[in-house]
N, C-alpha and C positions, 0 to 999 in steps of 0.2 A: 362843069365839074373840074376841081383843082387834079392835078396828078396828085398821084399815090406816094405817101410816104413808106408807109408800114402797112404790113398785115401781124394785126395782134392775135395770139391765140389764148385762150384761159383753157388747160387741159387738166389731165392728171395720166403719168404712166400706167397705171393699170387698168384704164377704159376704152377697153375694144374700139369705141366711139371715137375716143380721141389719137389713139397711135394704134395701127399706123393709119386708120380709115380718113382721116383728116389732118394732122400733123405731116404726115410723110407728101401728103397729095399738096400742103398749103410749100411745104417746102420747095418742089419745082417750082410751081408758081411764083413765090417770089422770087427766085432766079430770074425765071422768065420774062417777069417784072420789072426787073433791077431795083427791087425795094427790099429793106431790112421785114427780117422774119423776127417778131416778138413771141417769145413764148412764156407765158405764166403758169407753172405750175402748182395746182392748188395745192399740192403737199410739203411744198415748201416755204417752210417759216415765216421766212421775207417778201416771197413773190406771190405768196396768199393776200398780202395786204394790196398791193398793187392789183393782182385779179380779182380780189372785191370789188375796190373800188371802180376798174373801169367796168367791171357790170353793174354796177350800181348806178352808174353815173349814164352808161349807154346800150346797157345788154337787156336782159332776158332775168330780173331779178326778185329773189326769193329769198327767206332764208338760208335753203335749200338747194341751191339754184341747175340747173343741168346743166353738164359739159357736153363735148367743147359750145364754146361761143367764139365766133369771128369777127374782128372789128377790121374795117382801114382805116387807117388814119391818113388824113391828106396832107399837102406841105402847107396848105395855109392854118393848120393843128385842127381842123374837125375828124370828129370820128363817126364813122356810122358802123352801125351793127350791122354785118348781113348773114350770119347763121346761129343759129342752136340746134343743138346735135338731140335727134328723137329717139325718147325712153321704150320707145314702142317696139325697137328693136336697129342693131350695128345696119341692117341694111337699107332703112328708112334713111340715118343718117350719109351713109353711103351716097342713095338714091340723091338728099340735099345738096352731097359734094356737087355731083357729077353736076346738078342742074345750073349749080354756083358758076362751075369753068363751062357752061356753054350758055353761059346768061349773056344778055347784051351790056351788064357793066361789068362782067370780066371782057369782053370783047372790046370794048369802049377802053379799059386800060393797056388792052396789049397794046391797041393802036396809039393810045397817048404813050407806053413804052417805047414803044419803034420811032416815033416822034424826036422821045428826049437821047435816046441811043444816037438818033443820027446827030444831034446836035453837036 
């Protein structure tokens, strides 16, 4: 796997799901990371177009579509999608974060961070 560029997020400020259960938790992360925090919010004009398209292109896509959705992007430009935030209820997504930061490809980038840190 390439190191990490970016962690994308497609939000919107008034969904429980997305600020702070997910925006505020992706934020350490990418510190932690040492990679750029994107954020897309769908209420916004210009950054609607941008958060369509990268769900269209790599996410979780409807009409409709659910927020947040999670992308990385690596340095060699791939994206992969690794969450959508569940309609079922703020603690299901919650539950998603948490599984996310004790996954083995968040664990797999600290260590390629610690890597590129000591470089």
């Amino acid at each position: 796997m390439p190191p990490a560029k970016a962690i994308r997020v497609v939000f919107a400020n008034w969904c429980p799901h997305c600020v702070p259960t997910t925006v505020e938790r992706l934020k350490a992360a990418a510190k932690e990371l040492g990679v750029q925090l994107s954020l897309y919010d769908i209420d916004d004009a210009i950054q609607v177009r941008a958060a369509d398209e990268l769900v269209e292109k790599h996410g979780d896509s409807s009409p409709d579509y659910i927020i947040p959705q999670v992308f990385l992007e690596f340095e060699d430009g791939t994206v992969r999608h690794i969450l959508t935030g569940y309609s079922e209820g703020v603690e299901y997504t919650k539950t998603a974060m948490d599984n996310l930061l004790k996954s083995d490809l968040y664990k797999s980038l600290r260590v390629q961070s610690g890597i590129r840190q000591q470089r």
